[in-house]
C-alpha positions as CSV (number, residue, x, y, z in Angstrom):
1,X,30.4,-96.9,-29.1
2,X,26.5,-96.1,-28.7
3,X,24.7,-93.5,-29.9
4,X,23.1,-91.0,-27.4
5,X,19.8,-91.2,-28.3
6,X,17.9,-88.0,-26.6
7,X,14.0,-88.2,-25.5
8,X,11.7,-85.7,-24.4
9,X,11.9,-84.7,-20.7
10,X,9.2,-86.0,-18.7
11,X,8.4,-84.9,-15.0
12,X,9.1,-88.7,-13.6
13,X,12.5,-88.4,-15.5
14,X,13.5,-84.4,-13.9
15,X,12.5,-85.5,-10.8
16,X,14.6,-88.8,-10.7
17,X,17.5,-86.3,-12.2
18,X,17.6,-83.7,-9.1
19,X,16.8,-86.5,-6.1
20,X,19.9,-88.3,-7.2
21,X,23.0,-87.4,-5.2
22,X,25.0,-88.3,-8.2
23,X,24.1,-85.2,-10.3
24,X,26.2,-83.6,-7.0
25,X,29.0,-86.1,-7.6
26,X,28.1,-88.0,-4.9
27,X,28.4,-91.9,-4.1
28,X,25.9,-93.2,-2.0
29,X,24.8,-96.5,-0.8
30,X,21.4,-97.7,0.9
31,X,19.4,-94.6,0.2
32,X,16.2,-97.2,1.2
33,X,16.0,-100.2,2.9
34,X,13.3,-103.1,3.3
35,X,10.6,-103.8,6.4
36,X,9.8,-107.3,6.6
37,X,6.3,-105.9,8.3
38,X,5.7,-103.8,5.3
39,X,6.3,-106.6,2.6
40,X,3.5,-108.3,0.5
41,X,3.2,-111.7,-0.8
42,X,4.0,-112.0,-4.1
43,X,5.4,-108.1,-5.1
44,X,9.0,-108.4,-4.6
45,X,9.5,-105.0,-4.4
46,X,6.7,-104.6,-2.1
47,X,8.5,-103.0,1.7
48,X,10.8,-101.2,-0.1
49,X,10.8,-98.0,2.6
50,X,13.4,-94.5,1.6
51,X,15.6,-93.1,4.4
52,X,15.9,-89.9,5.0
53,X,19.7,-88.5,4.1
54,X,20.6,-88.2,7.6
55,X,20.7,-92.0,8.0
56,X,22.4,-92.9,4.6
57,X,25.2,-95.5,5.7
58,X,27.4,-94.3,2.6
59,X,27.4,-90.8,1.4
60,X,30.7,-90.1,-0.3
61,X,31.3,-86.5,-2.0
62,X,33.5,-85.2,-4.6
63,X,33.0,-88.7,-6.4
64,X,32.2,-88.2,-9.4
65,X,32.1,-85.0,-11.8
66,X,29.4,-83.1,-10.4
67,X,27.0,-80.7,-12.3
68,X,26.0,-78.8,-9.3
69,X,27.3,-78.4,-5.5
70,X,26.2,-80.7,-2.9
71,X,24.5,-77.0,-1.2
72,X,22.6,-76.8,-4.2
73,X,21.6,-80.5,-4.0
74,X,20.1,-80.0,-0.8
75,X,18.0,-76.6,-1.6
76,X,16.6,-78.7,-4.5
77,X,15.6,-81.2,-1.8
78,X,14.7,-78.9,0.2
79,X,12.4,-76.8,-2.4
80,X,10.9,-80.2,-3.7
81,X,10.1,-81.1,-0.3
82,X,8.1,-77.7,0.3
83,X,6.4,-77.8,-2.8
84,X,4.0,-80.9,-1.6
85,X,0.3,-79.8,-1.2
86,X,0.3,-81.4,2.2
87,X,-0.8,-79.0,4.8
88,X,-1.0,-81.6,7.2
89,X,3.0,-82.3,7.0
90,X,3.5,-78.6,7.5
91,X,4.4,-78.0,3.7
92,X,4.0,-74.7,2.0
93,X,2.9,-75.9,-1.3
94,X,3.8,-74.1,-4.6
95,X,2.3,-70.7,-5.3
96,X,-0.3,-71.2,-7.6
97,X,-2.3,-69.3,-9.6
98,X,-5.6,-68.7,-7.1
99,X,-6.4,-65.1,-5.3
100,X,-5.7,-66.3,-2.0
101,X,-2.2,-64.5,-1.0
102,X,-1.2,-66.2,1.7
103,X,-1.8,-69.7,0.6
104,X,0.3,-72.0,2.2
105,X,2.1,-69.5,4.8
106,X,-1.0,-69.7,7.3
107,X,-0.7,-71.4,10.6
108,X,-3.9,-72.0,13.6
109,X,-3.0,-70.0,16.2
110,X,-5.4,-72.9,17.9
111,X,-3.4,-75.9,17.7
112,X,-0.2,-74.7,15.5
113,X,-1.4,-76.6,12.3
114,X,-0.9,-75.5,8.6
115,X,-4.2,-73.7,7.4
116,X,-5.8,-75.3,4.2
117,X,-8.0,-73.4,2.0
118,X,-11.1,-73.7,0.3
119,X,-13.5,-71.0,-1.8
120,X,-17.0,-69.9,-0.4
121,X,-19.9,-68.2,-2.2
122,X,-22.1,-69.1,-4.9
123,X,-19.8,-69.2,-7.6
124,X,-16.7,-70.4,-5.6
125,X,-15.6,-66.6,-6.0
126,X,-14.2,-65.9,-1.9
127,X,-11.3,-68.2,-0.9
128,X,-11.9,-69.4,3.0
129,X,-8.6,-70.4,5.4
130,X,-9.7,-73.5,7.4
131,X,-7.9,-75.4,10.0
132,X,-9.4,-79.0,9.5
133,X,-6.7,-80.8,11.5
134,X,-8.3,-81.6,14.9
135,X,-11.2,-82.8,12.4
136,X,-8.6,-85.2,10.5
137,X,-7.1,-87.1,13.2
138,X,-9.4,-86.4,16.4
139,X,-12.6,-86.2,14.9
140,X,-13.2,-82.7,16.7
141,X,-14.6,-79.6,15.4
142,X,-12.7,-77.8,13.1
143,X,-10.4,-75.3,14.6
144,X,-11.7,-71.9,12.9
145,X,-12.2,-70.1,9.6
146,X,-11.2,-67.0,8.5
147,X,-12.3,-65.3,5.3
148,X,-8.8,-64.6,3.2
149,X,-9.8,-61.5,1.3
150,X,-9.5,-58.7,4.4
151,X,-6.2,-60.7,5.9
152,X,-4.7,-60.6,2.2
153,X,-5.5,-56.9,2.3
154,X,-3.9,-56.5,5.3
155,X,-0.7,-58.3,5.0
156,X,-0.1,-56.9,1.5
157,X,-0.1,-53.3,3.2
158,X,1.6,-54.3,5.6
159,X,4.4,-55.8,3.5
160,X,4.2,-52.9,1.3
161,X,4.5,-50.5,4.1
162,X,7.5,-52.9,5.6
163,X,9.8,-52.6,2.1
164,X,9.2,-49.3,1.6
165,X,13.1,-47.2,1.1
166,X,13.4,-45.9,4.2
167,X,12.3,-48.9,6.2
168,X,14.9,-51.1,3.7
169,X,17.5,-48.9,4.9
170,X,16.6,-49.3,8.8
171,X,16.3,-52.8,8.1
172,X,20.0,-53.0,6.6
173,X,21.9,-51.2,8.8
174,X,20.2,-53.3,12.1
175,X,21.1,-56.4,9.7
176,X,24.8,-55.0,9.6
177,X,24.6,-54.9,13.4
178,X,23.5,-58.6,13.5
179,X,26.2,-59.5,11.0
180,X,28.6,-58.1,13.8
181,X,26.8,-60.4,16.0
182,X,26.9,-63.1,14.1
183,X,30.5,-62.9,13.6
184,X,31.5,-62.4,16.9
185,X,29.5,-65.5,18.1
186,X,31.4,-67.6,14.7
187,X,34.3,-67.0,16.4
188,X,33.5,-68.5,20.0
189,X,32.1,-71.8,18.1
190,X,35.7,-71.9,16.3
191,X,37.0,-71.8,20.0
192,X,34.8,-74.4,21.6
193,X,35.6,-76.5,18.8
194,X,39.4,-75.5,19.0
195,X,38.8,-77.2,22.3
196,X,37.2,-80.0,21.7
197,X,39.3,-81.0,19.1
198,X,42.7,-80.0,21.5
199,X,41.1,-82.2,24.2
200,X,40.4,-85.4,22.0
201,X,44.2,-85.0,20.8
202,X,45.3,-85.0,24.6
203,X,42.9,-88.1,24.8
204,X,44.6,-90.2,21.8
205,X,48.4,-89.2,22.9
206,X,47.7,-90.3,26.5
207,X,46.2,-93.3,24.9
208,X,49.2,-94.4,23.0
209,X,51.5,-93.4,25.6
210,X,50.0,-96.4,27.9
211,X,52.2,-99.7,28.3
212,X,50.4,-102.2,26.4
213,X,50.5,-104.5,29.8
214,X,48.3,-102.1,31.6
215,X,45.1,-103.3,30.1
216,X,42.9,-101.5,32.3
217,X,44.3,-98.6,32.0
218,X,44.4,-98.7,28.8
219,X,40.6,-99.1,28.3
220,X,40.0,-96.5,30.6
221,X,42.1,-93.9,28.9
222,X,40.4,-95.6,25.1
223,X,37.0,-94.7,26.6
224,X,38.1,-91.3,27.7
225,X,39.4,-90.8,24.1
226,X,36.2,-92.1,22.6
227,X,34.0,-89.9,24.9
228,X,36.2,-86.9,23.6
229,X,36.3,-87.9,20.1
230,X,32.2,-87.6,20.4
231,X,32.1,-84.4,22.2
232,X,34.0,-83.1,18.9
233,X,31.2,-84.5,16.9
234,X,28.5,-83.0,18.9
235,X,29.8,-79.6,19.1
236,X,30.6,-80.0,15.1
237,X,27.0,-80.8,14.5
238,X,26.1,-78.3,16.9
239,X,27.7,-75.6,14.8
240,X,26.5,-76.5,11.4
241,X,23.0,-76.3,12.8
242,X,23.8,-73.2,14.4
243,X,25.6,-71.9,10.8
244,X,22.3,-73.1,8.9
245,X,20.0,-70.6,11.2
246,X,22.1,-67.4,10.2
247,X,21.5,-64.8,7.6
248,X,23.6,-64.1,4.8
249,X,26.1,-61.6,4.4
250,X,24.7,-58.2,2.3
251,X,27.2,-57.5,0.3
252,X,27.4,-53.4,-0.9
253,X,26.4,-54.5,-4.1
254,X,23.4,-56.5,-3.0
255,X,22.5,-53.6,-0.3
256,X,21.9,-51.2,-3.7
257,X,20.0,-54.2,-5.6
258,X,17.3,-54.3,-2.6
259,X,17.1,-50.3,-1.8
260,X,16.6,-50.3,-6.1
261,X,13.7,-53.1,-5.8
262,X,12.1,-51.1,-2.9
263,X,11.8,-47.9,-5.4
264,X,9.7,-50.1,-7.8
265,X,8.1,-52.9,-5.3
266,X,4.8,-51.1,-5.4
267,X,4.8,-50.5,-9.1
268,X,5.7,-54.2,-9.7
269,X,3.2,-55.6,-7.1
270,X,0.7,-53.9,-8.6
271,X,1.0,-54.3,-12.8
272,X,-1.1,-55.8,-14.6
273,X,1.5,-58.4,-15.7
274,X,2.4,-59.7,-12.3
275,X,0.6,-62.8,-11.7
276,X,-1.1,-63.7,-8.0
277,X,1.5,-66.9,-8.2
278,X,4.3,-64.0,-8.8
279,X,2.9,-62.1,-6.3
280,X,2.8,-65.3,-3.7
281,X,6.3,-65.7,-4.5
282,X,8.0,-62.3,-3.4
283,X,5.7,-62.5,-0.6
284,X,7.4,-65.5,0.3
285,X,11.0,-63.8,0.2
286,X,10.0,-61.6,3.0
287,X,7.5,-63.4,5.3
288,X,8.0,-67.0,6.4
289,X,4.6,-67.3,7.7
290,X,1.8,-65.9,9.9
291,X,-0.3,-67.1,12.3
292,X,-3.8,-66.3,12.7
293,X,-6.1,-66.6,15.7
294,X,-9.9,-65.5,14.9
295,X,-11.5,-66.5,18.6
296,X,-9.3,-64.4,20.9
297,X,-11.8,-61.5,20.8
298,X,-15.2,-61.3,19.8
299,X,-15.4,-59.6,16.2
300,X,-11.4,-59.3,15.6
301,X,-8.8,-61.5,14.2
302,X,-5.8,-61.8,16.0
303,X,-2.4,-62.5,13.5
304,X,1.3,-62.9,13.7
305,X,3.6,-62.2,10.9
306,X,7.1,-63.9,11.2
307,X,9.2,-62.7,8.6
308,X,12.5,-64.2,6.8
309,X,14.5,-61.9,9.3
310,X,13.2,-63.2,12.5
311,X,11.3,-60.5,13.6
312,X,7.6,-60.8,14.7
313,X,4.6,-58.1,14.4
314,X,1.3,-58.6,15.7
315,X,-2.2,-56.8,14.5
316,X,-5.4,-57.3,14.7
317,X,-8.4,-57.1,12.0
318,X,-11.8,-56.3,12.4
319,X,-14.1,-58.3,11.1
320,X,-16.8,-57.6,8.8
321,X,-20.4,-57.6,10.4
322,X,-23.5,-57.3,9.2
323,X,-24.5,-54.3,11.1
324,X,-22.7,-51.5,13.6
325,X,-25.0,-53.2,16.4
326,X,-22.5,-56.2,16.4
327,X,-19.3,-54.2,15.4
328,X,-17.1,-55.3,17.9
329,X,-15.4,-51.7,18.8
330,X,-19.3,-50.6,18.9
331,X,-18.9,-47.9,22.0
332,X,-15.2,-46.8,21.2
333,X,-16.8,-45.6,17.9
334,X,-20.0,-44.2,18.7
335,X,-17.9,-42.4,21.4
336,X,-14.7,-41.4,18.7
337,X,-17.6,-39.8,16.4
338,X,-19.3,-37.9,18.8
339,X,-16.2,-36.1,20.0
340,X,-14.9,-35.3,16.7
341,X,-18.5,-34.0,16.0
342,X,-18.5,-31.8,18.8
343,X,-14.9,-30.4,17.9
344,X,-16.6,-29.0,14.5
345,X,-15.0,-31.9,12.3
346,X,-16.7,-32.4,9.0
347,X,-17.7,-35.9,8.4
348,X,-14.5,-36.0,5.8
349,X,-12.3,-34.7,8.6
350,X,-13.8,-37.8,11.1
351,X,-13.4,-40.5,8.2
352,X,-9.7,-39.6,7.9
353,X,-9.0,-39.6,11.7
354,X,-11.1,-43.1,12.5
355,X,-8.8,-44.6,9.6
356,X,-5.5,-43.6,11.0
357,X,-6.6,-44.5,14.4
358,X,-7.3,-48.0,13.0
359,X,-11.0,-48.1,13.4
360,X,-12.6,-50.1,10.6
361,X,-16.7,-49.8,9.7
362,X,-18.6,-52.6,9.7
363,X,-17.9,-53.6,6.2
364,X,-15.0,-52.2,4.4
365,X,-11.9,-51.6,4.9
366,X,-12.1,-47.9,5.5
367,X,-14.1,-44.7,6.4
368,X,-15.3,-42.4,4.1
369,X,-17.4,-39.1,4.4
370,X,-20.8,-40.5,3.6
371,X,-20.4,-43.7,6.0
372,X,-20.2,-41.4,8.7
373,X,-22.9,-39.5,8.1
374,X,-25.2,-42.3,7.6
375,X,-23.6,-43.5,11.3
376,X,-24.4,-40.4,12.8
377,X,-28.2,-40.5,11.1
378,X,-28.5,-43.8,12.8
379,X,-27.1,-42.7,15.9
380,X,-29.1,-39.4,16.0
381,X,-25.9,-37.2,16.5
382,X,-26.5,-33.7,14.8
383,X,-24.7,-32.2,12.1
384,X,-21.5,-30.2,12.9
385,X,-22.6,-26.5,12.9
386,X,-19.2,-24.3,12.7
387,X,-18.9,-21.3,15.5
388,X,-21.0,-23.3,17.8
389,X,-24.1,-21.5,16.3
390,X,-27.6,-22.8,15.8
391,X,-27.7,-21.3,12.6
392,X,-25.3,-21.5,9.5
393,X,-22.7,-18.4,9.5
394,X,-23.4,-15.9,6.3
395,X,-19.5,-16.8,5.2
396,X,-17.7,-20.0,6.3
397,X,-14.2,-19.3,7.5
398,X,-12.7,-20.6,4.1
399,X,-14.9,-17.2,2.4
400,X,-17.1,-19.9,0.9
401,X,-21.2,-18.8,1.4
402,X,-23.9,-20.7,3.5
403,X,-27.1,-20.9,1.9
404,X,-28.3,-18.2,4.0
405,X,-25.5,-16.0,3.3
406,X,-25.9,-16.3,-0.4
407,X,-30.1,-15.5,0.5
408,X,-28.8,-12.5,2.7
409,X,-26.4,-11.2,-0.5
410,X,-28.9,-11.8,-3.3
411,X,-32.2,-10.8,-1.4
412,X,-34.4,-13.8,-2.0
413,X,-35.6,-16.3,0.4
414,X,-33.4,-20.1,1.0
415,X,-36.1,-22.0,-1.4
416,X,-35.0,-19.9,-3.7
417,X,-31.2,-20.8,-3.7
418,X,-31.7,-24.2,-2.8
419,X,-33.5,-24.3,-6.3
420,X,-30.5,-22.3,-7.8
421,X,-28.1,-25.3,-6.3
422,X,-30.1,-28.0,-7.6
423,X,-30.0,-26.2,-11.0
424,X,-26.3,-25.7,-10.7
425,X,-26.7,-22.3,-11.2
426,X,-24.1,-21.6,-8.8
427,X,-20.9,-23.5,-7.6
428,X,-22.0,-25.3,-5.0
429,X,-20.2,-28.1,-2.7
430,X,-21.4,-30.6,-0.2
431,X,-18.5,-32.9,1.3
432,X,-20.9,-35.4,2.5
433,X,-24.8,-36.2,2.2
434,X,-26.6,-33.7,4.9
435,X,-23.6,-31.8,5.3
436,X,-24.1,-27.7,4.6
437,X,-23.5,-26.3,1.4
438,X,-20.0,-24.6,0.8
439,X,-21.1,-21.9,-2.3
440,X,-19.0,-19.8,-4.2
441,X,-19.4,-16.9,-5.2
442,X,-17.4,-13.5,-6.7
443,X,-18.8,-9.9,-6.3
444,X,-19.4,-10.0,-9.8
445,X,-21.2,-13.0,-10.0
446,X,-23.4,-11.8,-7.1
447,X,-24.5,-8.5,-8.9
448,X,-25.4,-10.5,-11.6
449,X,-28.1,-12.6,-9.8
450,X,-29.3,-9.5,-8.0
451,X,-30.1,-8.0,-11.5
452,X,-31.0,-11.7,-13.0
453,X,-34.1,-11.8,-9.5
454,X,-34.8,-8.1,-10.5
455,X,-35.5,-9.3,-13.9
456,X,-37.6,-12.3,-13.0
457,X,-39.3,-9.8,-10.6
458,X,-40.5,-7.2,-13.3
459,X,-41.4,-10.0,-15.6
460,X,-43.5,-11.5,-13.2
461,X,-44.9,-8.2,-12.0
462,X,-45.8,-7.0,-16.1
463,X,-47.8,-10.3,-16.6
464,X,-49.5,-10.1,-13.1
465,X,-50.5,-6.6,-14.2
466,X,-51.6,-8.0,-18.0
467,X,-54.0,-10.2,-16.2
């Protein structure tokens, strides 16, 4: 006997390990052939070409003792198969490592081509999808670009916003409904192949019935048996293409596992110890891929999410511009801020109503207070003024003061608490640059400056009169 003698595992040696059909305990036979066109002078193994396993002329299972199932022998294929770099076949690509979420799952919504991707900037720092394939094999321009970070943004809310409980639970019980489906559509492919099969059997008894003398009747019933015997086989390969589209079962127990994972998905997305490979990964579980069109509309990006359910969203993405004058939804907004403004919102009030309408500004991702205030400024549309009034009220209607109120309670002129605000001798609040000041201020607290301007008053008065 020989001694096992055990060596290090290298990648050739793995990879040689989980492409052979043996480690499923299958036999096969001519796994790659030889093309005279292909072969070189001299290298004798030179035209050796593979064959894909469809066209395997021997593929015997259950041969051998096997270490894993033949189903798990073709996911590894499978898997193996998807984890090539090669855009250009259609491959995902492994998740690696980079910022760029979507890497891999982007397709041109020009020509249908997988989207490669490259980083921009002057340290490499913004990760760019590019469709390069017209440039490859046509020599035309390249399809389009689109800048990954605000797409990443955007999916990733999106998918967040997608697995949240609730949403799990919708999602479940419409799967349950397409399991019923799916069940009742199993059981008509048993039938047609009941029939199939019950029509080849007529075939082959009608066959051997025949009298060997009547030769031409006998080929033509032998033809008609054939022809049934490969009507079976199409509607068998039919069905296990048909089998291979479906969605698996939920079990109860699985159906608790994913509503427990959607309690702690935004937790886990966001820790510090989940990786952007991790991250690419579970995004991967949900959403097969998504298809991105940035020339359908001037300023926007148009995109597609097809997710591992076979449902589609679309959305759209503003894109970032340098200034409003070329922000693409330019009259829509000017128009949304103005009427907001003239129903007495607060510039806080119009941020949070542009951002759940969807409007974007021109670079960000959201509204806030101050960016609307500096639109107005640049768009010369007054401040809000509550009541409809010129003026600032005395008291605004949350019993907070105006500067002139607090001047009207004390008894000095606005300078004077305009200084006090600046000074933070009161407790003043502004929601947004040039917005009016919201002070507050107690009975108590106001008796106390009128005695604390008396003061300032007398003292001022004794060292006018010591002069």
């Amino acid at each position: 006997p020989h001694d096992v003698l055990w060596q290090p595992a290298s990648n050739s040696r793995v990879l040689a390990i989980l492409s052979n059909p043996a480690y499923a305990g299958a036999y096969v036979y001519g796994r790659s052939t030889f093309e005279a066109t292909r072969r070189k002078p001299g290298r004798l193994r030179s035209g050796q070409v593979r064959r894909p396993l469809e066209k395997w002329p021997v593929c015997l299972q259950n041969i051998y003792p096997a270490y894993i199932t033949w189903e798990q022998y073709l996911a590894h294929r499978a898997r193996l198969h998807d984890n090539q770099n090669r855009y250009e076949a259609g491959r995902h690509g492994v998740p690696r490592k980079g910022q760029a979420l979507l890497q891999g799952v982007v397709l041109c919504g020009r020509c249908g081509a997988r989207m490669g991707l490259h980083y921009s900037g002057p340290q490499g720092e913004y990760p760019v999808y590019g469709c390069n394939a017209g440039q490859h094999q046509y020599g035309s321009p390249r399809c389009q670009e689109v800048r990954a970070l605000g797409l990443d943004a955007e999916v990733e809310r999106l998918l967040l916003a997608a697995l949240e409980p609730d949403k799990i639970a919708l999602a479940l019980s419409a799967l349950a409904e397409l399991e019923k489906e799916t069940a009742m559509l199993d059981r008509q492919w048993h039938l047609r192949l009941e029939r199939a099969k019950y029509e080849a059997e007529r075939a082959r008894r009608q066959y051997m019935t025949v009298e060997p003398e009547n030769r031409m009747v006998a080929r033509s019933l032998e033809r008609q048996w054939e022809e049934k015997l490969r009507g079976v086989e199409e509607v068998e390969h039919a069905y296990q293409r048909w089998s291979t589209q479906q969605q698996l079962v939920i079990t109860p127990a699985d159906r608790q596992e994913i509503l427990a994972l959607g309690e702690n998905l935004a937790q886990v997305w966001r820790a510090p110890t989940t990786t952007n490979a991790d991250r690419k990964t579970m995004l991967r579980l949900v959403i097969r891929d998504v298809i991105v069109d940035n020339k359908r509309e001037h300023g926007r990006v148009w995109f597609r999410i097809n997710w591992q359910t076979g449902a589609t969203s679309e959305h759209w993405l503003t894109r970032r511009v340098q200034s409003y004058a070329e922000h693409p939804q330019l009259e829509h907004l000017r128009r949304r801020v103005r009427e907001l403004n003239a129903a007495q919102k607060m510039d806080e009030e119009i941020a949070m109503i542009l951002n759940e309408e969807g409007v974007r500004p021109s670079r960000g991702l959201a509204f806030s207070g101050g960016l609307v205030w500096m639109v107005r400024q640049q768009w010369q549309i007054p401040t809000v003024k509550e009541n409809g009034k010129e003026a600032n009220p005395l008291r605004w209607k949350d019993g907070t003061y105006s500067v002139e109120g607090v001047a009207s309670a004390v008894g000095v002129i606005l300078g004077t608490v305009y200084k006090w605000v600046r000074e933070r001798r009161v407790d003043a609040e502004q929601l947004a640059k040039g917005m009016p000041w919201k002070i507050k201020l107690t009975d108590e607290q106001i008796a106390s400056l009128r005695e604390y301007v008396k003061r300032v008053r007398r003292i001022k008065r004794s060292k006018k009169e010591a002069s």
